[in-house]
mmCIF file as Biopython writes it, N, C-alpha, C and O atoms, coordinates in Angstrom:
data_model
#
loop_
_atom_site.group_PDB
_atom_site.id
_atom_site.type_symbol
_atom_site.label_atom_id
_atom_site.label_alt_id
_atom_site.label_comp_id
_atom_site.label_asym_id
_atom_site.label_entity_id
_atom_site.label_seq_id
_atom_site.pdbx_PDB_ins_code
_atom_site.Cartn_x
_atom_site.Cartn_y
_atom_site.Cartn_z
_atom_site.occupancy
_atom_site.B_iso_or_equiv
_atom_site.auth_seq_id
_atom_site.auth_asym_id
_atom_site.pdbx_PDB_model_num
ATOM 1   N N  . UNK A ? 1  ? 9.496   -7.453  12.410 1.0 0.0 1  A 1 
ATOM 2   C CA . UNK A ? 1  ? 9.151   -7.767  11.049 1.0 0.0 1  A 1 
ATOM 3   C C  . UNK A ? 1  ? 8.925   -6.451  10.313 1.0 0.0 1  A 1 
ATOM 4   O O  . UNK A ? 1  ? 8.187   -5.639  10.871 1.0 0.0 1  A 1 
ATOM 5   N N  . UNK A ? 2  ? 9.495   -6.109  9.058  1.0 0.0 2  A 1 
ATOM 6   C CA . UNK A ? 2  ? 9.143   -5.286  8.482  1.0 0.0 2  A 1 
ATOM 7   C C  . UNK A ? 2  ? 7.971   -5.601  7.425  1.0 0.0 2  A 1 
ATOM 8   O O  . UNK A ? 2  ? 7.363   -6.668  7.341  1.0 0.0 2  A 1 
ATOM 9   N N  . UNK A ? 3  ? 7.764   -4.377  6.582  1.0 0.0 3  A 1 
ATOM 10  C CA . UNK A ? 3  ? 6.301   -4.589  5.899  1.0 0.0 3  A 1 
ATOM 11  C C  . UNK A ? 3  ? 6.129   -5.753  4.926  1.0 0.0 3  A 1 
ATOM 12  O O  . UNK A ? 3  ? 5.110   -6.410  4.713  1.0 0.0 3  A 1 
ATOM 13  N N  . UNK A ? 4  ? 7.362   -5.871  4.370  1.0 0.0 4  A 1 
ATOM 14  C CA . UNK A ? 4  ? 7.314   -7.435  3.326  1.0 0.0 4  A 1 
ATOM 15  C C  . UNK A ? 4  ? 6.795   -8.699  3.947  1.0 0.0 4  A 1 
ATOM 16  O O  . UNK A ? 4  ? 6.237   -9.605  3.327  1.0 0.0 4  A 1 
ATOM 17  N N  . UNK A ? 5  ? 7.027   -8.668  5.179  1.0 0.0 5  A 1 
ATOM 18  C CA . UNK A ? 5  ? 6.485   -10.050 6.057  1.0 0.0 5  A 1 
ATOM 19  C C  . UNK A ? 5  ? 4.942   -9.760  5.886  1.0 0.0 5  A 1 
ATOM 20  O O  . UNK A ? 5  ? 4.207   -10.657 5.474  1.0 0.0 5  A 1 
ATOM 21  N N  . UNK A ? 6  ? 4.402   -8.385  6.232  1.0 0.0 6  A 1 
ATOM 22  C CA . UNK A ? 6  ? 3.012   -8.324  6.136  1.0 0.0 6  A 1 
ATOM 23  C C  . UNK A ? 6  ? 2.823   -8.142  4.609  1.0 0.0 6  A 1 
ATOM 24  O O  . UNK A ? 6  ? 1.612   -8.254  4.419  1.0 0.0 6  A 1 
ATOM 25  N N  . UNK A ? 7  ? 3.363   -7.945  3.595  1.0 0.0 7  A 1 
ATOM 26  C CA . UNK A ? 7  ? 2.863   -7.905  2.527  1.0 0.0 7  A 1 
ATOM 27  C C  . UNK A ? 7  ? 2.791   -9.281  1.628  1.0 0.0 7  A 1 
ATOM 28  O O  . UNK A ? 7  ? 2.121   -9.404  0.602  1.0 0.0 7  A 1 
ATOM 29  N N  . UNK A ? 8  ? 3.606   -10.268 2.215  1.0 0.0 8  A 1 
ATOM 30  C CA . UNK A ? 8  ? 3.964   -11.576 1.831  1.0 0.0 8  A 1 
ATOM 31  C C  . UNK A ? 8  ? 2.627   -12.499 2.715  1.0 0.0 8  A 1 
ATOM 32  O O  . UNK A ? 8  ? 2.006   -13.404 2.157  1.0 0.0 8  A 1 
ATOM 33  N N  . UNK A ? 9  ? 2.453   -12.214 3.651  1.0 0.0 9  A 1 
ATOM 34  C CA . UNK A ? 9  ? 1.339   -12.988 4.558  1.0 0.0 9  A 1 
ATOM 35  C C  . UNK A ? 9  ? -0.068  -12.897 4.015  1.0 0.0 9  A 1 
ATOM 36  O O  . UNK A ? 9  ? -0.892  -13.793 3.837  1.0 0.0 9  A 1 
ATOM 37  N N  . UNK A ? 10 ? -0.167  -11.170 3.725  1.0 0.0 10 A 1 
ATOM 38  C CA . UNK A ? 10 ? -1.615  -11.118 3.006  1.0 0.0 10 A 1 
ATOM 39  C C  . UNK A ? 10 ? -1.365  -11.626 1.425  1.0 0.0 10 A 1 
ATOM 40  O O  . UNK A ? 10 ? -2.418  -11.844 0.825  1.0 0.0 10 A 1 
ATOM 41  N N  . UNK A ? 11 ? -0.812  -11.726 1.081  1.0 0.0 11 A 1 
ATOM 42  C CA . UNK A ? 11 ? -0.957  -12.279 0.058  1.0 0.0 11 A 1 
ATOM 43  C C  . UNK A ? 11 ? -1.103  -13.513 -0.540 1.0 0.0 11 A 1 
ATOM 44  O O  . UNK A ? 11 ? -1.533  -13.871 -1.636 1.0 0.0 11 A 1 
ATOM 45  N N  . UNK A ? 12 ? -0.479  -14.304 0.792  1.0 0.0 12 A 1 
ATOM 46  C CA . UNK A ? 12 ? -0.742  -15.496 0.647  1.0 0.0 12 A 1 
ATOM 47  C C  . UNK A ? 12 ? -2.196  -16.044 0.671  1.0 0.0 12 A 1 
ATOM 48  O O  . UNK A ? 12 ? -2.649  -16.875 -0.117 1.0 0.0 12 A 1 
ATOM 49  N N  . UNK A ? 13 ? -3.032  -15.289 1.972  1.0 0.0 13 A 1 
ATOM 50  C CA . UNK A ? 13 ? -4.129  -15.270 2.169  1.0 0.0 13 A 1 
ATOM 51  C C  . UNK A ? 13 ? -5.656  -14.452 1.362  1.0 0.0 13 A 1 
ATOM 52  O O  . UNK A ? 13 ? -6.818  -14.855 1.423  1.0 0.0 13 A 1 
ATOM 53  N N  . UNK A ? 14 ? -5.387  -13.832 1.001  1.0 0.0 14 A 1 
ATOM 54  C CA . UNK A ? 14 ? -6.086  -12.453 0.615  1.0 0.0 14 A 1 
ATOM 55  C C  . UNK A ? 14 ? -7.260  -13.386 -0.870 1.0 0.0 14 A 1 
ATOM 56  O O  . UNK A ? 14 ? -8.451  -13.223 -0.606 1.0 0.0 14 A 1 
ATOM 57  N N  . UNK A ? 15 ? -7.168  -13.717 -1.398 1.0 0.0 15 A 1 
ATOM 58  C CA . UNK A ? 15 ? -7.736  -14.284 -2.454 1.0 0.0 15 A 1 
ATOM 59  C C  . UNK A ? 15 ? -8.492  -15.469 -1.907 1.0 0.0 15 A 1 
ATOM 60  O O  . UNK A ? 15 ? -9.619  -15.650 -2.368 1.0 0.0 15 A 1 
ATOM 61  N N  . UNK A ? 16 ? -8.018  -16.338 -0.950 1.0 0.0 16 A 1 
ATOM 62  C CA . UNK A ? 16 ? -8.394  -17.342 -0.254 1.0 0.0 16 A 1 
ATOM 63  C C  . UNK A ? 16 ? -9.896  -16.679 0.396  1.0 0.0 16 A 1 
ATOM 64  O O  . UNK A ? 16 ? -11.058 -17.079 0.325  1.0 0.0 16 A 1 
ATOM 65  N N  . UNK A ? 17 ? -9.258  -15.466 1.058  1.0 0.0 17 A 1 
ATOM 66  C CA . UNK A ? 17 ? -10.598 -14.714 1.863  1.0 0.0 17 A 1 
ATOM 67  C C  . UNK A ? 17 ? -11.460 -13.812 1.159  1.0 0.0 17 A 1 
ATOM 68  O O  . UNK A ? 17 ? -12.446 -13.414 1.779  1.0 0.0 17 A 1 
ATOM 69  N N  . UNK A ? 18 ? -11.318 -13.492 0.224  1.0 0.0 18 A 1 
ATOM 70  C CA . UNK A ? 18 ? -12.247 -12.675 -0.691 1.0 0.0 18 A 1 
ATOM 71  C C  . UNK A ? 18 ? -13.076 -13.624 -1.354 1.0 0.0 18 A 1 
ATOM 72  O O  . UNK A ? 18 ? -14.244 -13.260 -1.485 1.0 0.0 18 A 1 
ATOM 73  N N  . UNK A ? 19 ? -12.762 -14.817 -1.836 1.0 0.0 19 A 1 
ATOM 74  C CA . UNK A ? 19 ? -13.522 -15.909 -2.585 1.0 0.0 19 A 1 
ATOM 75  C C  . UNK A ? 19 ? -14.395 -16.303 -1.352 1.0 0.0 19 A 1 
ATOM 76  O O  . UNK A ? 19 ? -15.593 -16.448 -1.595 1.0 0.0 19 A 1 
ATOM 77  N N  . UNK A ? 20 ? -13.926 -16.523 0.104  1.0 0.0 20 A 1 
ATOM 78  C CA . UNK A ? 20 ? -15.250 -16.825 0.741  1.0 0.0 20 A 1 
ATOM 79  C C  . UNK A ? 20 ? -16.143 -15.620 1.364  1.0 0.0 20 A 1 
ATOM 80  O O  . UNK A ? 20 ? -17.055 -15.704 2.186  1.0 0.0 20 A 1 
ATOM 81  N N  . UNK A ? 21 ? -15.787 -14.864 0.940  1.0 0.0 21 A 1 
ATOM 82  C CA . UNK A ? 21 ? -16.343 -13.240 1.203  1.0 0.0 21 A 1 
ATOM 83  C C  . UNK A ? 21 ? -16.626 -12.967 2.905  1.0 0.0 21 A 1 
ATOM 84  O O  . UNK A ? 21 ? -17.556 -12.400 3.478  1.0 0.0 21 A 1 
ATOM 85  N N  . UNK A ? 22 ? -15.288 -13.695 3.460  1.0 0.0 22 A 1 
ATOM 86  C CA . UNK A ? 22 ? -14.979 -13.373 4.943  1.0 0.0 22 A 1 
ATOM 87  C C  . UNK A ? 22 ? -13.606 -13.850 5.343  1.0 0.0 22 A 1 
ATOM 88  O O  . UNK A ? 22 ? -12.804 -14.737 5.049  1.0 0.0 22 A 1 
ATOM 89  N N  . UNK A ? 23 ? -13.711 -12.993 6.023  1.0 0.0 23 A 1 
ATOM 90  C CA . UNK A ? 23 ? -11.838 -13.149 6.903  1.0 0.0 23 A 1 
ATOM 91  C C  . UNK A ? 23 ? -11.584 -11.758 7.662  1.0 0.0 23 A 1 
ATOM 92  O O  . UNK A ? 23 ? -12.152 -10.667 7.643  1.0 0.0 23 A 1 
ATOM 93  N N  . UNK A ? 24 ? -10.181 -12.425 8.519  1.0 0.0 24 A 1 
ATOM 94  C CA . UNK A ? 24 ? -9.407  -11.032 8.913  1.0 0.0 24 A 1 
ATOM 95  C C  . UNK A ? 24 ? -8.004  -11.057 8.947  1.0 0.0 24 A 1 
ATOM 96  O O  . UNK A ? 24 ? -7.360  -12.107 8.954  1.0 0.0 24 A 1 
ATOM 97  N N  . UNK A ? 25 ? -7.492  -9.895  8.968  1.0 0.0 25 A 1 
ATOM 98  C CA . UNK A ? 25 ? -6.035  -10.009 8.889  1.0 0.0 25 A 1 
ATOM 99  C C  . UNK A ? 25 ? -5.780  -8.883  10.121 1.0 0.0 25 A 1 
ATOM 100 O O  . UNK A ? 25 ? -6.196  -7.752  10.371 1.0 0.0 25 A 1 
ATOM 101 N N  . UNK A ? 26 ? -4.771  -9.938  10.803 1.0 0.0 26 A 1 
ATOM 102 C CA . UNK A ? 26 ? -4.593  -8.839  11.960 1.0 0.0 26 A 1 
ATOM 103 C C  . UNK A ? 26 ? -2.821  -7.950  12.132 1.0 0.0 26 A 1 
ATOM 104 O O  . UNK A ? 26 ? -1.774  -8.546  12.383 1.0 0.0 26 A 1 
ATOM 105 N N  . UNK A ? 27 ? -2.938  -6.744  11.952 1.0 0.0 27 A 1 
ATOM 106 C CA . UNK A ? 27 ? -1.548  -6.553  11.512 1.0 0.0 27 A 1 
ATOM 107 C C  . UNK A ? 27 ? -0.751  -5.313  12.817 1.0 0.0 27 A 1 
ATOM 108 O O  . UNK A ? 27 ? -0.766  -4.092  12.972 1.0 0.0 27 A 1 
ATOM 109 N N  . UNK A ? 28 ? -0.257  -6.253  13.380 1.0 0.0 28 A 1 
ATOM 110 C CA . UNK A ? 28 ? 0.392   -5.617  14.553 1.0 0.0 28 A 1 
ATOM 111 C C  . UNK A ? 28 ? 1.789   -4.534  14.908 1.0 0.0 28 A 1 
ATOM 112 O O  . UNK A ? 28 ? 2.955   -4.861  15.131 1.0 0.0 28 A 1 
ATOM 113 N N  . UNK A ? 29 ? 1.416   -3.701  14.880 1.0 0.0 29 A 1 
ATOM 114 C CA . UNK A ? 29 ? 2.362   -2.457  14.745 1.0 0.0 29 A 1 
ATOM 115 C C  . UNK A ? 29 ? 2.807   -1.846  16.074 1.0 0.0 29 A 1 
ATOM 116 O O  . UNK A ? 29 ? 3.116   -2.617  16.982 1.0 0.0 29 A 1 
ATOM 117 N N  . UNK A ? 30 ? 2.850   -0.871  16.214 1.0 0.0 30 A 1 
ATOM 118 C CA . UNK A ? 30 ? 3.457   -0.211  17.290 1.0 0.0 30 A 1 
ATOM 119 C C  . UNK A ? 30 ? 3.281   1.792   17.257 1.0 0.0 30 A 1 
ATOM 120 O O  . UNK A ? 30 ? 3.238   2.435   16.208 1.0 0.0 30 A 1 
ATOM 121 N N  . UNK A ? 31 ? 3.200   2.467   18.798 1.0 0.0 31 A 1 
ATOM 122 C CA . UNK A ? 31 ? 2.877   3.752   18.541 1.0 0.0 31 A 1 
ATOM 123 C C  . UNK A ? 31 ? 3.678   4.333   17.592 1.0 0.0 31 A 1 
ATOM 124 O O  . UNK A ? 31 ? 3.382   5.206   16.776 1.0 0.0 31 A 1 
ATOM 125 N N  . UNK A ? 32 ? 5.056   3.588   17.828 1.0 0.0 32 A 1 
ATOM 126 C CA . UNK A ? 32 ? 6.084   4.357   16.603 1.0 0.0 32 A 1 
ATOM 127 C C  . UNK A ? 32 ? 5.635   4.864   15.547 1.0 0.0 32 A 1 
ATOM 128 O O  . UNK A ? 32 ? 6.086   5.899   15.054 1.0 0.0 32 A 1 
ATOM 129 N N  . UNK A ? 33 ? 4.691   4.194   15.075 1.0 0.0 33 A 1 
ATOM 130 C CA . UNK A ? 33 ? 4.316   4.952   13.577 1.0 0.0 33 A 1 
ATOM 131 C C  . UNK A ? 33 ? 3.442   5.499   13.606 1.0 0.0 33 A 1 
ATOM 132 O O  . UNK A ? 33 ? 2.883   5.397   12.514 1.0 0.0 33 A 1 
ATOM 133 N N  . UNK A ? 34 ? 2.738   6.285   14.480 1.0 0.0 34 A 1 
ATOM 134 C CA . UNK A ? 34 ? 2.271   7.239   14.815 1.0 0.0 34 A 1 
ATOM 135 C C  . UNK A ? 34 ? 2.838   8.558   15.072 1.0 0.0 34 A 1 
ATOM 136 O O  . UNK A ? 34 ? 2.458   9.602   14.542 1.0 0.0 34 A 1 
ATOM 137 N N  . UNK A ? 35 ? 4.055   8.393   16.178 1.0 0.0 35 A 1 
ATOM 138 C CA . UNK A ? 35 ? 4.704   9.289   16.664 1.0 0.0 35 A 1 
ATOM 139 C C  . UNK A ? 35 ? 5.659   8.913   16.562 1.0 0.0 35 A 1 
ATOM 140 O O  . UNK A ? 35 ? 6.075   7.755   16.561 1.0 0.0 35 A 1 
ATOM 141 N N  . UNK A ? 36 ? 6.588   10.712  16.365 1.0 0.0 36 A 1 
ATOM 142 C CA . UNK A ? 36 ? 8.110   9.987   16.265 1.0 0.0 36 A 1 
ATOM 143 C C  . UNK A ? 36 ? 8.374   9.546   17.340 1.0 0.0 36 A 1 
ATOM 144 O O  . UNK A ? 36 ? 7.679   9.792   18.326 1.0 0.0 36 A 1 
ATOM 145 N N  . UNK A ? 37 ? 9.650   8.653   17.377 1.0 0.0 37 A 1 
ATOM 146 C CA . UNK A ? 37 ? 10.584  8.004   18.107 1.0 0.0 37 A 1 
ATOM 147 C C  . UNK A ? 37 ? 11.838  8.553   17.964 1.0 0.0 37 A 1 
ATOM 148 O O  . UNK A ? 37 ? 12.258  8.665   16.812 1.0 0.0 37 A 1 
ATOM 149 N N  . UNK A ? 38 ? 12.746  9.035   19.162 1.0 0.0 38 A 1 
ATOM 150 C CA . UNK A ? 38 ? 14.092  9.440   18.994 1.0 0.0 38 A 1 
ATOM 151 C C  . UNK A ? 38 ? 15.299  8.476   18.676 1.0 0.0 38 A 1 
ATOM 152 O O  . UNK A ? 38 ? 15.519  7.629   19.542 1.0 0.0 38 A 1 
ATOM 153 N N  . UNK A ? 39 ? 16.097  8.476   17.587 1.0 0.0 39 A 1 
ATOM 154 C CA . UNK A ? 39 ? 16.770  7.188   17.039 1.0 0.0 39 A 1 
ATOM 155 C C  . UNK A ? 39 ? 16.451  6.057   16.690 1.0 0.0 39 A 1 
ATOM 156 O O  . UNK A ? 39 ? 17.115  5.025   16.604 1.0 0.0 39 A 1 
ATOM 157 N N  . UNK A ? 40 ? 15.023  6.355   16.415 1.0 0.0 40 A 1 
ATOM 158 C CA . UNK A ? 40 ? 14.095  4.867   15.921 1.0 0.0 40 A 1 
ATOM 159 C C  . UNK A ? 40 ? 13.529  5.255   14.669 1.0 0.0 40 A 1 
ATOM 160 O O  . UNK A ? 40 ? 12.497  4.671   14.338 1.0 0.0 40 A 1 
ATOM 161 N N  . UNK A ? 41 ? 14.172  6.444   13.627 1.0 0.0 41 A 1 
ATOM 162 C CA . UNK A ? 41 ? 13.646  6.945   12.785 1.0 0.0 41 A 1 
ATOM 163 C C  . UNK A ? 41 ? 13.176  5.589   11.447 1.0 0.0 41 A 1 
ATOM 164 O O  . UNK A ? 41 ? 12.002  5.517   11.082 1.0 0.0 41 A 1 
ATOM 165 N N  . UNK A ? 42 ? 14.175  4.696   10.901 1.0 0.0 42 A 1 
ATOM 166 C CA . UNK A ? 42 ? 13.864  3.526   10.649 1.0 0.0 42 A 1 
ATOM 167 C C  . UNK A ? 42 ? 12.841  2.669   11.024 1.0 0.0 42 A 1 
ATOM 168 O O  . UNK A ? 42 ? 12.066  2.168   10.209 1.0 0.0 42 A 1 
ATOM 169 N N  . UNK A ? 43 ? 12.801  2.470   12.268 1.0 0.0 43 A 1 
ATOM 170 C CA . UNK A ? 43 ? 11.246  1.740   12.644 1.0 0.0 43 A 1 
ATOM 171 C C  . UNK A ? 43 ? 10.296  2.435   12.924 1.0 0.0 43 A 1 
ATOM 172 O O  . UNK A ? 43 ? 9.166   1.947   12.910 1.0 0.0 43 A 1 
ATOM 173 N N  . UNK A ? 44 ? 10.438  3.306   13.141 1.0 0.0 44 A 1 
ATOM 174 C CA . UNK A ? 44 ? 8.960   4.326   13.041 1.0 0.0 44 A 1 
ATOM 175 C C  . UNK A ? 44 ? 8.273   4.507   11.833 1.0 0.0 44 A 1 
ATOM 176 O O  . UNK A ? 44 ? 7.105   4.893   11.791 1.0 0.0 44 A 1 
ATOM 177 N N  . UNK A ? 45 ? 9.109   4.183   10.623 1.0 0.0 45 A 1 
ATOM 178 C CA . UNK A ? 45 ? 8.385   4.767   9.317  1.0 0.0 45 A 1 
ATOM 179 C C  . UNK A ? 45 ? 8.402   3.157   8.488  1.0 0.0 45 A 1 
ATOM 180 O O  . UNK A ? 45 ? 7.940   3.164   7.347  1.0 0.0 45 A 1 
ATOM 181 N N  . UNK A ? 46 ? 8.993   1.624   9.118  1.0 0.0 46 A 1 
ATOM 182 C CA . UNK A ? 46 ? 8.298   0.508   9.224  1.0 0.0 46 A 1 
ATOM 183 C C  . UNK A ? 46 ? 6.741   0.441   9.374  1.0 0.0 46 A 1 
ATOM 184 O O  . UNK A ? 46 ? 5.870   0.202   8.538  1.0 0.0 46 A 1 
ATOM 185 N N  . UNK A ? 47 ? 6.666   0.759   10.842 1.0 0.0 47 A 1 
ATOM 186 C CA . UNK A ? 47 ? 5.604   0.649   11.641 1.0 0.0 47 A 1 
ATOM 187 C C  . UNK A ? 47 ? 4.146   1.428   11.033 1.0 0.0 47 A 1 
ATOM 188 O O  . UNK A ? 47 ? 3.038   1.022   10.684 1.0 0.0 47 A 1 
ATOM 189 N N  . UNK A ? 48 ? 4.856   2.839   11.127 1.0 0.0 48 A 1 
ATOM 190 C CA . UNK A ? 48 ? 4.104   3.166   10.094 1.0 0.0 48 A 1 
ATOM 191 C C  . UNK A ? 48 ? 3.496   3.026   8.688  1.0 0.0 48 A 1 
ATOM 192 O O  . UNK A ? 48 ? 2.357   3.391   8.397  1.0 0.0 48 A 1 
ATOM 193 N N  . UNK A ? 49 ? 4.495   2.383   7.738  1.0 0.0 49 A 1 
ATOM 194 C CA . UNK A ? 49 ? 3.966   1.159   6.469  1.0 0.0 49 A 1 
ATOM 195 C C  . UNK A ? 49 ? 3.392   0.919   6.882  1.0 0.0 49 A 1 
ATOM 196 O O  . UNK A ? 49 ? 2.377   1.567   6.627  1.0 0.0 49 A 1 
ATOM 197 N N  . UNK A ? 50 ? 3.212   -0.057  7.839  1.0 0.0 50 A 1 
ATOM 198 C CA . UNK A ? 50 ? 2.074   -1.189  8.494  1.0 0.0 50 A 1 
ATOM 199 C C  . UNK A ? 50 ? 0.529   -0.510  8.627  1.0 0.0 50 A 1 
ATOM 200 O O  . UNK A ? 50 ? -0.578  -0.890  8.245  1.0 0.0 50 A 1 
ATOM 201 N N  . UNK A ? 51 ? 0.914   0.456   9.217  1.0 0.0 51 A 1 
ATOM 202 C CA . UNK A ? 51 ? -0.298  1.186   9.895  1.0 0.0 51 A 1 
ATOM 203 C C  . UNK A ? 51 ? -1.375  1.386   8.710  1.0 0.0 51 A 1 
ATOM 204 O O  . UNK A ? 51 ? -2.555  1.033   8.709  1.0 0.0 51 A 1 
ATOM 205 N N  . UNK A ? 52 ? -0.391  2.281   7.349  1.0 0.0 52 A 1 
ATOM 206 C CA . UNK A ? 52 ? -0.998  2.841   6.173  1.0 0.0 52 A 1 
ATOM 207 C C  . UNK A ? 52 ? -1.723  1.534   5.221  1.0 0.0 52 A 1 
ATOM 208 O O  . UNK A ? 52 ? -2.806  1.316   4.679  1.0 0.0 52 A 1 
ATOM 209 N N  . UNK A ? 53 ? -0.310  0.794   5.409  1.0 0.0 53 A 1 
ATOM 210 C CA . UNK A ? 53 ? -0.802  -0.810  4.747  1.0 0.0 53 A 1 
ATOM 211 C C  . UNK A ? 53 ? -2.295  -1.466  5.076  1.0 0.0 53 A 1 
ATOM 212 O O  . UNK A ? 53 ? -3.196  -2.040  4.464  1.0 0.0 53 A 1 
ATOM 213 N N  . UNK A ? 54 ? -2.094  -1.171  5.972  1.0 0.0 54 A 1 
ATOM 214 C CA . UNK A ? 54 ? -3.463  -2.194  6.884  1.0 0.0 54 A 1 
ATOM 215 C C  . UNK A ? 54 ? -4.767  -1.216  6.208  1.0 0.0 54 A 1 
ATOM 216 O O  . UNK A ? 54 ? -5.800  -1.642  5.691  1.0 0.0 54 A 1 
ATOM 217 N N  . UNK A ? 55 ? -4.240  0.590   6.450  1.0 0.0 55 A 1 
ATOM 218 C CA . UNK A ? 55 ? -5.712  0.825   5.818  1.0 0.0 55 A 1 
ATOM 219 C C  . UNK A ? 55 ? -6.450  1.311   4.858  1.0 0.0 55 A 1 
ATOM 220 O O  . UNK A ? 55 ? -7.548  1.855   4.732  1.0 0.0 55 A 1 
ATOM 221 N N  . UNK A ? 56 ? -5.323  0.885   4.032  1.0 0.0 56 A 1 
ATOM 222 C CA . UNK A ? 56 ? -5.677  0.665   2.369  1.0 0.0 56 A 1 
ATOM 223 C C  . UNK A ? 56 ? -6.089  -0.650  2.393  1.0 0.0 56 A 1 
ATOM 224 O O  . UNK A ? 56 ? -7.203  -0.915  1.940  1.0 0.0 56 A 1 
ATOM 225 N N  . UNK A ? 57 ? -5.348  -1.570  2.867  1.0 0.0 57 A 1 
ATOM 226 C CA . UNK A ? 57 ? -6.081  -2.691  2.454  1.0 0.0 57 A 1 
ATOM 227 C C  . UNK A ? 57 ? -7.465  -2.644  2.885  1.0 0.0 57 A 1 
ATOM 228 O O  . UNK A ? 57 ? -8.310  -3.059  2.091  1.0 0.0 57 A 1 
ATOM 229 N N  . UNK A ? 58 ? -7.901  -2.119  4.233  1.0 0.0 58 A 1 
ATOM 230 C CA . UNK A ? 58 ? -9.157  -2.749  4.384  1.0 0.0 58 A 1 
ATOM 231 C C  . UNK A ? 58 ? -10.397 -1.654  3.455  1.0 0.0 58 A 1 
ATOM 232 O O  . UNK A ? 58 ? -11.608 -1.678  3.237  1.0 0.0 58 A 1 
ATOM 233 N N  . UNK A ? 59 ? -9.444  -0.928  3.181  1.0 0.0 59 A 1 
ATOM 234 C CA . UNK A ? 59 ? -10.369 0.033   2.001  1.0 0.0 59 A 1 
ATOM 235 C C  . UNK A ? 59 ? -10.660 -0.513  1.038  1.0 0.0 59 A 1 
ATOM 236 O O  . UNK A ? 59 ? -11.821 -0.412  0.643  1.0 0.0 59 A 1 
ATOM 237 N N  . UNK A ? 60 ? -9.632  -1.352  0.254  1.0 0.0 60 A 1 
ATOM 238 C CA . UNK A ? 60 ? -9.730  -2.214  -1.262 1.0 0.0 60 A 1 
ATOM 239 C C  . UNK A ? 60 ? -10.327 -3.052  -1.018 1.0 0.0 60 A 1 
ATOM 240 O O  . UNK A ? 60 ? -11.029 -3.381  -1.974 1.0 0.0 60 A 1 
ATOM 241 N N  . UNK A ? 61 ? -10.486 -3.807  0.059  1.0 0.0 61 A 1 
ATOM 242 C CA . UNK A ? 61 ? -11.321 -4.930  0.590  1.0 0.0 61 A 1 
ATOM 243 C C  . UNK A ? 61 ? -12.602 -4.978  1.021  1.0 0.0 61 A 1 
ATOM 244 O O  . UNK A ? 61 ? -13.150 -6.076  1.107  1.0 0.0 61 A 1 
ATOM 245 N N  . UNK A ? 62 ? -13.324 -3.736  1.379  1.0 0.0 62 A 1 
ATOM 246 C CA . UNK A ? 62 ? -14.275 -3.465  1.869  1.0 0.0 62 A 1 
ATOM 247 C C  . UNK A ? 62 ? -15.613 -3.588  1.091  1.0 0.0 62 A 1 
ATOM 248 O O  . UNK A ? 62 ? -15.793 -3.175  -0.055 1.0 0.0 62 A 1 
ATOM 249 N N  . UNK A ? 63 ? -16.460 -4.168  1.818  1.0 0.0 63 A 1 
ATOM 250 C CA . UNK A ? 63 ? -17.821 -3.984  1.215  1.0 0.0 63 A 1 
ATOM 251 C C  . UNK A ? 63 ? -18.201 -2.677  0.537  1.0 0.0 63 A 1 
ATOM 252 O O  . UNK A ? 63 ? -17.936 -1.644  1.152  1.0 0.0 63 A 1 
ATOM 253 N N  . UNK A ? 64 ? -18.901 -2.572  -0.878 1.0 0.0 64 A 1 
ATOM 254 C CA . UNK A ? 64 ? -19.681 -1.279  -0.840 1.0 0.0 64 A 1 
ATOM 255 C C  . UNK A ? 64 ? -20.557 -0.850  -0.378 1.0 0.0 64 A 1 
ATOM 256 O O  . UNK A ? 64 ? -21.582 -1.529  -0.319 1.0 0.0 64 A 1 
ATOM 257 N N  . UNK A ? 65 ? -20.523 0.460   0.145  1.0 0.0 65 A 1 
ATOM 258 C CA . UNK A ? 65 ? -21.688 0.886   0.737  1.0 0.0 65 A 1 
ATOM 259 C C  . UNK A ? 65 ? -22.657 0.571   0.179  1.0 0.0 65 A 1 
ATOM 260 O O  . UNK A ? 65 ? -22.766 0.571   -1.047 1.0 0.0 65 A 1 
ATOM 261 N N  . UNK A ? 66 ? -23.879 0.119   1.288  1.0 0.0 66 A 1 
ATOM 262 C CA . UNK A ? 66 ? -24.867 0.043   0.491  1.0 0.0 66 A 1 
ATOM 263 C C  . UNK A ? 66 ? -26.048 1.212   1.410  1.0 0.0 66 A 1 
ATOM 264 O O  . UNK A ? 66 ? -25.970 1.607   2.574  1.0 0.0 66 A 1 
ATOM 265 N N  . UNK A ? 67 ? -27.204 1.555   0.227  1.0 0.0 67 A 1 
ATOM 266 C CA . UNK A ? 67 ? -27.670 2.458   0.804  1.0 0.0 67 A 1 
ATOM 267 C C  . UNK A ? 67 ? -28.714 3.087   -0.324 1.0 0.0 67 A 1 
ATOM 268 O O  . UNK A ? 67 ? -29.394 4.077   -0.052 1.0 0.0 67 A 1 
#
């Protein structure tokens, strides 16, 4: 799956879970997008979307600190 599947999924959900001010989204990637991969240059920088995707979202989503 590339990132539109995960960007289409949270979205479906994402408003649903902020109105009850709980949820999770679990978004399953691979080392590829971490590290390169030889001839996997395409899914490595998928995977990686995912990776970045996931942690912005849980940044925009996140409680404010409190303190």
């Amino acid at each position: 799956m590339g990132l539109r599947g995960y960007l289409l999924v949270t979205r479906a959900v994402i408003n649903h879970m902020l109105g009850r001010d709980r949820g999770r989204t679990i978004h399953i990637s691979s080392s590829a997008g971490k590290v390169d991969s030889p001839n996997l240059a395409a899914y490595s920088a998928a995977k990686g979307a995912v990776i970045a995707f996931a942690k912005a979202l849980a940044r925009e989503t996140a409680e404010p600190a409190r303190g």
